[in-house]
C-alpha positions in Angstrom: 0.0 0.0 0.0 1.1 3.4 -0.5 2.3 5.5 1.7 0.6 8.6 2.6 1.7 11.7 2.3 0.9 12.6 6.3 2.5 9.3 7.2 6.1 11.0 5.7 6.0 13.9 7.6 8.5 14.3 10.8 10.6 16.8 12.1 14.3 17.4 10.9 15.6 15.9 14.5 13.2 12.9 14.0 14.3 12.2 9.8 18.5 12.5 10.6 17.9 9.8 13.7 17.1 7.7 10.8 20.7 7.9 8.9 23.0 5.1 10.0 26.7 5.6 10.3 28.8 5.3 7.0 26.0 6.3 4.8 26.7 7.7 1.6 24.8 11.6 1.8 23.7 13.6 -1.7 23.2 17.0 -0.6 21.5 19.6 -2.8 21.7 23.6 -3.4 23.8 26.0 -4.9 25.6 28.7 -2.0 22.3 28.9 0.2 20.0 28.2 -2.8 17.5 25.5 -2.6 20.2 24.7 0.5 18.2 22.2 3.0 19.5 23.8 5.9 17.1 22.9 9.0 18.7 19.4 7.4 21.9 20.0 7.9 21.8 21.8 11.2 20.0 18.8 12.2 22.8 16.2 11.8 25.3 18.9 13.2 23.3 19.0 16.5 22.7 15.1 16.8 26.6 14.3 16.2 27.2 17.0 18.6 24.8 15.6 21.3 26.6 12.2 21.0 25.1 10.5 19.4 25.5 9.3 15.9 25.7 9.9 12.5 29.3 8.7 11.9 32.0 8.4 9.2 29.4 10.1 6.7 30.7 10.2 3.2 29.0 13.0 1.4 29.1 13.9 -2.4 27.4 17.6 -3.6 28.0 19.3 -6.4 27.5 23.6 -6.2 29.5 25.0 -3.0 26.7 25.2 -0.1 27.4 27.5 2.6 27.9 31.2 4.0 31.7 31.1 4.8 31.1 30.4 8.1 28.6 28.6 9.9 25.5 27.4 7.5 24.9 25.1 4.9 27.7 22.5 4.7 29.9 23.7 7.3 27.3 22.0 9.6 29.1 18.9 8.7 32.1 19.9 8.9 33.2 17.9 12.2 36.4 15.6 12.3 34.2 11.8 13.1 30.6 13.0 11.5 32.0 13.0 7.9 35.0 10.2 6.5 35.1 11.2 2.9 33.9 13.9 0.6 33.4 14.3 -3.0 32.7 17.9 -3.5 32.3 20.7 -6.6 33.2 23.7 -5.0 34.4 24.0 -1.3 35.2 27.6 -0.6 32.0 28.2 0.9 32.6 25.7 3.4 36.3 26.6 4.7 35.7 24.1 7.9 35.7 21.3 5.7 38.4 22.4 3.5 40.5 22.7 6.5 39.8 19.1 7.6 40.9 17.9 3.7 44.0 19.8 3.8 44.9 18.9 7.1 44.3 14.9 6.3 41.8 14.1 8.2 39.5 13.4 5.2 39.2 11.2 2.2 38.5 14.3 0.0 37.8 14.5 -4.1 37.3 17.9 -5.8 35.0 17.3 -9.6 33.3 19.6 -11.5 29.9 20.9 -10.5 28.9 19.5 -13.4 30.2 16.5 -13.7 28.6 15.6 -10.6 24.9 16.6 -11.4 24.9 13.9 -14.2 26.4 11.6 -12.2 23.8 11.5 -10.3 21.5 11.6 -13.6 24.0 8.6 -14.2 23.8 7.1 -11.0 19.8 6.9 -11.3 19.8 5.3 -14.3 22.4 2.2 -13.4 25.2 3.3 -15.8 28.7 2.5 -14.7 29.4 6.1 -14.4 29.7 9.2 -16.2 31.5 9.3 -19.5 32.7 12.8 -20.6 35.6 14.8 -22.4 35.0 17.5 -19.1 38.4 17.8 -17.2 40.8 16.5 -19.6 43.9 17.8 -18.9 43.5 19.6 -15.8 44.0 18.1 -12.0 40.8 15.8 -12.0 42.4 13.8 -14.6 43.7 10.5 -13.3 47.6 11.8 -15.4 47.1 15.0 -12.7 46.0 13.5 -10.0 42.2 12.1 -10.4 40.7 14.9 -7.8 42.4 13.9 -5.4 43.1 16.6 -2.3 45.5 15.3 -0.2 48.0 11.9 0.4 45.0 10.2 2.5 43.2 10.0 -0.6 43.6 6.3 -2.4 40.9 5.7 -3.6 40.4 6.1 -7.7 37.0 7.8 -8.9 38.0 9.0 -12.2 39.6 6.4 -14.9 41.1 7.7 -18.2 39.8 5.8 -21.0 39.8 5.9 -25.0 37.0 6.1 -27.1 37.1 5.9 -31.1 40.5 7.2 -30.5 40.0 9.9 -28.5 40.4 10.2 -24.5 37.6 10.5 -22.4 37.3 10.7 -18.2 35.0 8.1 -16.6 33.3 9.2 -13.5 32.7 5.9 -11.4 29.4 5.8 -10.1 28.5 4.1 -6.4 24.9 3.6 -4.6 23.6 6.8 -2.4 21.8 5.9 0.8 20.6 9.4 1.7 19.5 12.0 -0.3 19.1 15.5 1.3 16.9 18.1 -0.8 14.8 21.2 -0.6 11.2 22.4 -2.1 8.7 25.2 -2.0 6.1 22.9 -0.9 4.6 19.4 -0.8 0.8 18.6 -1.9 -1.6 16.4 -0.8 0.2 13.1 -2.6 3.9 14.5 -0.8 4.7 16.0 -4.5 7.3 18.4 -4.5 7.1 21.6 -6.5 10.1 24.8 -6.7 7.5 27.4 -7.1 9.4 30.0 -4.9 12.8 28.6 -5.2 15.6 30.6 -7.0 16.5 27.5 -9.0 15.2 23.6 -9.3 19.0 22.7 -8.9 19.4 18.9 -9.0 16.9 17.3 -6.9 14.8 15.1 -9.2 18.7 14.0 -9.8 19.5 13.1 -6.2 15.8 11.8 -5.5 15.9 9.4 -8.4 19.4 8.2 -7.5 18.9 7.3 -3.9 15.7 5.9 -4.7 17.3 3.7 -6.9 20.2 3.0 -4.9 17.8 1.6 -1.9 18.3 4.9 -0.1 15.8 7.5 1.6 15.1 11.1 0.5 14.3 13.8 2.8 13.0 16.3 1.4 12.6 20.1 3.7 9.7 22.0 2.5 8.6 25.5 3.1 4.8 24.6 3.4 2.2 21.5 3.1 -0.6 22.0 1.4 -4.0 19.7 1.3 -4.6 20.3 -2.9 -2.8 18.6 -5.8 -0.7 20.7 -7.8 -0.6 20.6 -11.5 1.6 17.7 -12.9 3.5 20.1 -14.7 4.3 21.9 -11.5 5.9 18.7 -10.0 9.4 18.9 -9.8 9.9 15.7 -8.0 7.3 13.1 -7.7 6.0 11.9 -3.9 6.6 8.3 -4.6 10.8 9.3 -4.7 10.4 11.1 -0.9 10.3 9.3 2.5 10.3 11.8 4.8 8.9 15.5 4.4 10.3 17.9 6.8 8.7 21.3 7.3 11.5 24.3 7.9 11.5 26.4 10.5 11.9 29.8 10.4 14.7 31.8 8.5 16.2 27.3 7.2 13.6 28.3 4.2 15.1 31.4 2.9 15.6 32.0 -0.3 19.2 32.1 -0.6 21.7 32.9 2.3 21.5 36.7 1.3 17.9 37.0 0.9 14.4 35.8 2.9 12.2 36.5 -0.2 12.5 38.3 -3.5 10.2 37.4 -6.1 12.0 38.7 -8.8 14.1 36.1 -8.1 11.4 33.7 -9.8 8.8 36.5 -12.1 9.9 38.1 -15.4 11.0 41.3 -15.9 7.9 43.9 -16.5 9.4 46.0 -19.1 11.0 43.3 -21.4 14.1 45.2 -21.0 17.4 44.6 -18.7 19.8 47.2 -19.4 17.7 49.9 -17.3 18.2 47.4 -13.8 21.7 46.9 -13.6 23.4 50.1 -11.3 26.2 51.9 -12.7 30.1 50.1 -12.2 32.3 51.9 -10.2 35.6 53.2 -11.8 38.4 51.5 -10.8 40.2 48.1 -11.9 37.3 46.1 -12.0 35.7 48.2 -14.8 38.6 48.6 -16.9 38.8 45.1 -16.5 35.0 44.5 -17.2 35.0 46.8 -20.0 37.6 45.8 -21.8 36.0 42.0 -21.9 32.6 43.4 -22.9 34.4 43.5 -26.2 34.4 40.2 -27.1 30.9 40.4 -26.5 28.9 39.6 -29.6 25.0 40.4 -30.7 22.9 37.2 -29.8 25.4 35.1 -27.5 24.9 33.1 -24.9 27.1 33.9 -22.1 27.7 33.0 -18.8 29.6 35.2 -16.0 31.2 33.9 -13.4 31.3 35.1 -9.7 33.7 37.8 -8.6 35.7 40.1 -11.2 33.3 39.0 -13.8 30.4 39.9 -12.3 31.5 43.7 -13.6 30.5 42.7 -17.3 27.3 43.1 -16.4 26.8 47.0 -15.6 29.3 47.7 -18.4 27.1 46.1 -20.6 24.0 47.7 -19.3 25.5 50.7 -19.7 26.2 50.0 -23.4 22.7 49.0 -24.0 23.9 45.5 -24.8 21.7 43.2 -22.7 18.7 43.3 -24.7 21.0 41.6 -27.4 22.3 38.3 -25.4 21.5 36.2 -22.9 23.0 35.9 -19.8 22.7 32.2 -17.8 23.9 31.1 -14.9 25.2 27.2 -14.3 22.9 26.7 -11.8 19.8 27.1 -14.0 18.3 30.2 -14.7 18.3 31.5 -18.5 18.0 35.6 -19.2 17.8 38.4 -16.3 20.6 39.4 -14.4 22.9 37.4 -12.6 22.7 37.9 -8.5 26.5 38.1 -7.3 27.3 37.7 -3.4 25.2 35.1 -1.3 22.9 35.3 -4.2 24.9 34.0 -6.6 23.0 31.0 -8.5 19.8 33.5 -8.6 18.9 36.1 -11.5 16.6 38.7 -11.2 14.1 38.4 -13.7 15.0 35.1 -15.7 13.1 34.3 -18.6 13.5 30.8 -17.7 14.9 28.4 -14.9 15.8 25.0 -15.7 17.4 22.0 -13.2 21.1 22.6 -12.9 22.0 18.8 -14.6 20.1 19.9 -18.1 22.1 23.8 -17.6 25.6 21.6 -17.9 23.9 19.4 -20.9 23.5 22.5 -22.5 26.7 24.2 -21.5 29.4 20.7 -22.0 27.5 20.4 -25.5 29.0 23.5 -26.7 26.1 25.8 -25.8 27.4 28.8 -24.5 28.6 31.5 -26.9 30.5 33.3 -24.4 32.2 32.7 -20.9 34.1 35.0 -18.2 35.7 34.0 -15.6 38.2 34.8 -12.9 41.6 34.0 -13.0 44.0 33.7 -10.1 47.0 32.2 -11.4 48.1 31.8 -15.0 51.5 30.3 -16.6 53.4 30.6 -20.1 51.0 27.8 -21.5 47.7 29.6 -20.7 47.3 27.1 -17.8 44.6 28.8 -15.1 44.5 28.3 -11.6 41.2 29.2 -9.9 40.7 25.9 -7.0 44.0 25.6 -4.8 46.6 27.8 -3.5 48.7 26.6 -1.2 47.0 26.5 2.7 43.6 27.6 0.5 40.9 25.1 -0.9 38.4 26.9 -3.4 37.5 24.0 -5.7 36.6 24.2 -9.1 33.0 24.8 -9.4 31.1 24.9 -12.8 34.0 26.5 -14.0 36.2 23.5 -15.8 32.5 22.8 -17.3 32.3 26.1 -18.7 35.8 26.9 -19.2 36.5 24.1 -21.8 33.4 24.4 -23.8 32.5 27.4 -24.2 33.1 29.1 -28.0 34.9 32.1 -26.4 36.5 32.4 -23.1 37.6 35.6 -21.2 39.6 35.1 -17.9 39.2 38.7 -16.0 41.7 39.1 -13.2 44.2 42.3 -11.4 47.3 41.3 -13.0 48.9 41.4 -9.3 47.4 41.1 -6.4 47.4 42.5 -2.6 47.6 45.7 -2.6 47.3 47.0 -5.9 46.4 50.9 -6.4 45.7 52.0 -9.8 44.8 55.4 -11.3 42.9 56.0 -14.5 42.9 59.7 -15.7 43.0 61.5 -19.0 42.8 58.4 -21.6 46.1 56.6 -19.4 46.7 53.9 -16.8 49.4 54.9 -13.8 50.4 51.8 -11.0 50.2 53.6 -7.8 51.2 50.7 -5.7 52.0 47.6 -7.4 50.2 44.4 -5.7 52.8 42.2 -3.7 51.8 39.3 -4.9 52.4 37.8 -8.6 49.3 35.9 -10.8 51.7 35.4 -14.1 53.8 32.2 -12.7 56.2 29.8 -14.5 53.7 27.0 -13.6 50.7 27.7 -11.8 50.2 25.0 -8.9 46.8 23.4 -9.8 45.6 23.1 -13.9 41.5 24.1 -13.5 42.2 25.4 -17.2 44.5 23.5 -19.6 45.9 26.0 -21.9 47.3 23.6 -24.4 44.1 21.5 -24.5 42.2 24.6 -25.4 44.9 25.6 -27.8 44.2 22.4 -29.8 40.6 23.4 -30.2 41.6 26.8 -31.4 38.7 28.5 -29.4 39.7 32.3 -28.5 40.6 32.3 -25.4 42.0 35.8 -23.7 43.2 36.6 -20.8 42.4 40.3 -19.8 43.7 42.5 -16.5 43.9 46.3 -16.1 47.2 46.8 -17.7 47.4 44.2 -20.5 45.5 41.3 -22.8 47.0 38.1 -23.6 45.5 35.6 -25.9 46.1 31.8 -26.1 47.8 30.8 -29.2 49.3 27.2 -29.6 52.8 28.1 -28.6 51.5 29.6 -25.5 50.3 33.0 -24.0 51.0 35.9 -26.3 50.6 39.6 -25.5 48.6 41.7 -27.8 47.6 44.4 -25.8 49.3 47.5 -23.2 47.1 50.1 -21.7 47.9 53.7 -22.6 50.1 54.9 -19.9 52.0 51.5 -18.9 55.4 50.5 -19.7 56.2 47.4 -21.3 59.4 46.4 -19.3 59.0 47.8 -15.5 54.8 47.5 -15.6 54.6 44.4 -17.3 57.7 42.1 -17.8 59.2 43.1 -14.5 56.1 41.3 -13.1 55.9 38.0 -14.4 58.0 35.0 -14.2 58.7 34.1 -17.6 58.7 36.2 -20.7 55.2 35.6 -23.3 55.1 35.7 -26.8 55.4 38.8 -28.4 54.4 39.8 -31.9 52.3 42.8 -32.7 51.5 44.6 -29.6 48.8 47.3 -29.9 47.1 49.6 -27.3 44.3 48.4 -25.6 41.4 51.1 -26.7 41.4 54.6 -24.6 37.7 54.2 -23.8 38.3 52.0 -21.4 40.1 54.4 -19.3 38.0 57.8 -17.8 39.4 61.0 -19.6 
């Protein structure tokens, strides 16, 4: 007989007393998005108490957390969690810490990657077969994803297909499955309604259903009707428990309790008009010199931090009404929320779950890409998820970064400290940063250069002072702002020497008269 809906519903202390030690723990959201946090800080306060969970492993894919204390730094504890398999982990810096200090099991894959393996997982393939992270660190010839020495274990085989290498993510059965929803109806459906994305949870529901598991599933409120089918996100035959969320563990995002331009289109059809103004500065030098390789119609897709600046710039140039901005967690058209919101866009056209965003984007979808750039070498390698004592974790952004038609990596060309003045068409370095981004090798590969290079994609590579471009013998400089000298601003700064051909100044528009 089936269960009923009423018969699923407990509180979040009750549904964790029901995970047994060395379960294997899906967790869903992006930052606080779609988050289940009243799950979370439920586990954290029953390991606390004494009592078990134990020797968790947990696999997510989108970084979940504030920084500091919510979303999946509630697991972070050295005995509630054995192993991780993670996306992005800067967002939780106390579980970092317990990778890099050893006290983990710990794999870093791409956001992506990880939403269809659950896809993958659910539908009893042996794994997930993909060219995504060829090259770079999570390939087994650089180290498979693993983080640190007590890592063994292989999750990522190198294999050839009609001649040409591929990555094989393994799969392995879930047990628990931890997910968020707007509400549940009357048959314990599931719908998003108010939720900034759909993320991956008919993903994770389907795989730990079909793995023997349980799903829990928070809600924000139960209601008696049936919604539409179409309105279903996931079914209430896939969910065992429902757990309704207290107050402020159903906010949207970890920013915001509720904005619903976060989920209803934009009233006047036009987006240029809602983005405020850039500051001057670095950042919209930077942003405006990258706008450039904008193109009428693209696809694009911005990436958090320095990026983020393309946006205003391109406002201002009246060029959003002619592409279409997405972001990898699922919403299509608006405007990209940065900060805790990031992974929400005001006014999107459309929203759809995060695993179909990376179909779209490994397939070759996106026109356009920015991203940020922390480290970069003489081959156009890019570093962007580990540096030194500091776990960041890769994100979406080896998805995006090697399929994308046309990638811009936006970064200071030093860093700590930096002062810059732009005045009367010219760039002057008040304070040069401390610290250098243009390295003989950068110490993780998040972006192969020379696998891009083979592609011949345009790839550049653009700070406040100068603009590189990948060519296949490396990175070549084509560009010097107005004002900056080649050998003392530029050379002086890097540890090796790029190619140089035919050097040009980068436009003066870019710099305030």
């Amino acid at each position: 007989m089936k269960a009923t809906r009423d018969s699923k519903i407990r509180s979040a202390d009750d549904a964790v007393a029901e995970i047994a030690d060395g379960s294997v723990v899906a967790c869903g959201g992006f930052v606080g998005a779609a988050h289940p946090e009243a799950l979370t800080a439920a586990i954290e306060r029953r390991f606390l108490s004494g009592e078990k969970p134990r020797n968790l492993t947990l696999i997510y894919a989108a970084g979940q957390g504030d920084g500091s204390t919510r979303g999946l730094n509630h697991l972070a504890h050295e005995g509630l969690i054995s192993k991780v398999i993670g996306g992005h982990w800067a967002l939780a810096p106390a579980m970092g810490k317990l990778a890099l200090e050893n006290k983990i099991e710990a794999w870093n894959f791409p956001q992506g990657v990880i939403c269809h393996l659950f896809r993958d997982i659910a539908a009893g393939k042996p794994g997930t077969l993909t060219h995504i992270g060829l090259g770079t660190f999570v390939d087994p010839e650089h180290g498979g994803g693993k983080i640190n020495s007590r890592t063994t274990g292989d999750l990522v085989s190198r294999l050839e297909i009609n001649g040409r290498p591929s990555l094989l993510y393994h799969s392995f059965p879930i047990d628990v499955g931890l997910i968020r929803a707007s509400a549940a109806d009357c048959y314990g459906n599931l719908s998003m309604d108010s939720e900034v994305i759909s993320g991956e949870v008919l993903a994770i529901a389907q795989a730990v259903r079909n793995s023997g598991g349980k799903v829990f599933a928070q809600v924000g409120e139960i209601v008696d009707q049936a919604f539409s089918p179409h309105r279903v996100e996931v079914p209430g035959i896939l969910v065992d428990c429902i757990v309704p969320a207290e107050e402020k563990e159903q906010d949207q995002t970890f920013a915001t309790s509720l904005d619903k331009r976060f989920f209803s289109p934009l009233p006047d059809q036009s987006c240029n008009a809602a983005f405020p103004p850039q500051p001057d500065g670095p950042r919209k030098i930077i942003a405006s010199r990258a706008a450039e390789e904008l193109q009428p119609g693209d696809v694009a897709n911005l990436g958090i931090g320095m990026p983020e600046g393309i946006g205003p710039v391109a406002a201002g140039q009246g060029l959003l009404d002619e592409i279409t901005l997405t972001v990898e967690s699922g919403p299509i058209g608006g405007i990209p929320a940065g900060g805790l919101d990031f992974g929400a866009s005001l006014h999107p056209e459309a929203i759809v779950d995060q695993p179909a965003q990376f179909d779209f984007y490994d397939g070759g979808g996106l026109d356009f890409a920015a991203l940020g750039a922390a480290q970069i070498d003489a081959k156009g390698n890019v570093n962007v998820s580990r540096f030194g004592d500091r776990l960041a974790g890769s994100g979406g952004f080896i998805n995006i970064s090697q399929t994308a038609k046309r990638v811009v990596f936006c970064g200071t060309f030093t860093l700590g400290g930096l002062q810059v003045e732009a005045a009367a068409g010219k760039l002057s370095i008040l304070r040069e940063g401390t610290v250098r981004k243009f390295l003989r090798d950068v110490e993780q590969i998040t972006f192969s250069g020379p696998v891009a290079a083979e592609t011949g994609r345009p790839v550049h590579y653009v700070t406040e002072r100068a603009v590189f471009r990948l060519g296949r013998e490396g990175l070549e400089l084509i560009e010097i702002a107005p004002g900056i000298d080649l050998e003392s601003d530029i050379l002086s700064q890097m540890d090796f020497r790029p190619i140089m051909k035919n050097i040009r100044p980068m436009a003066s528009n870019h710099f305030p008269e």
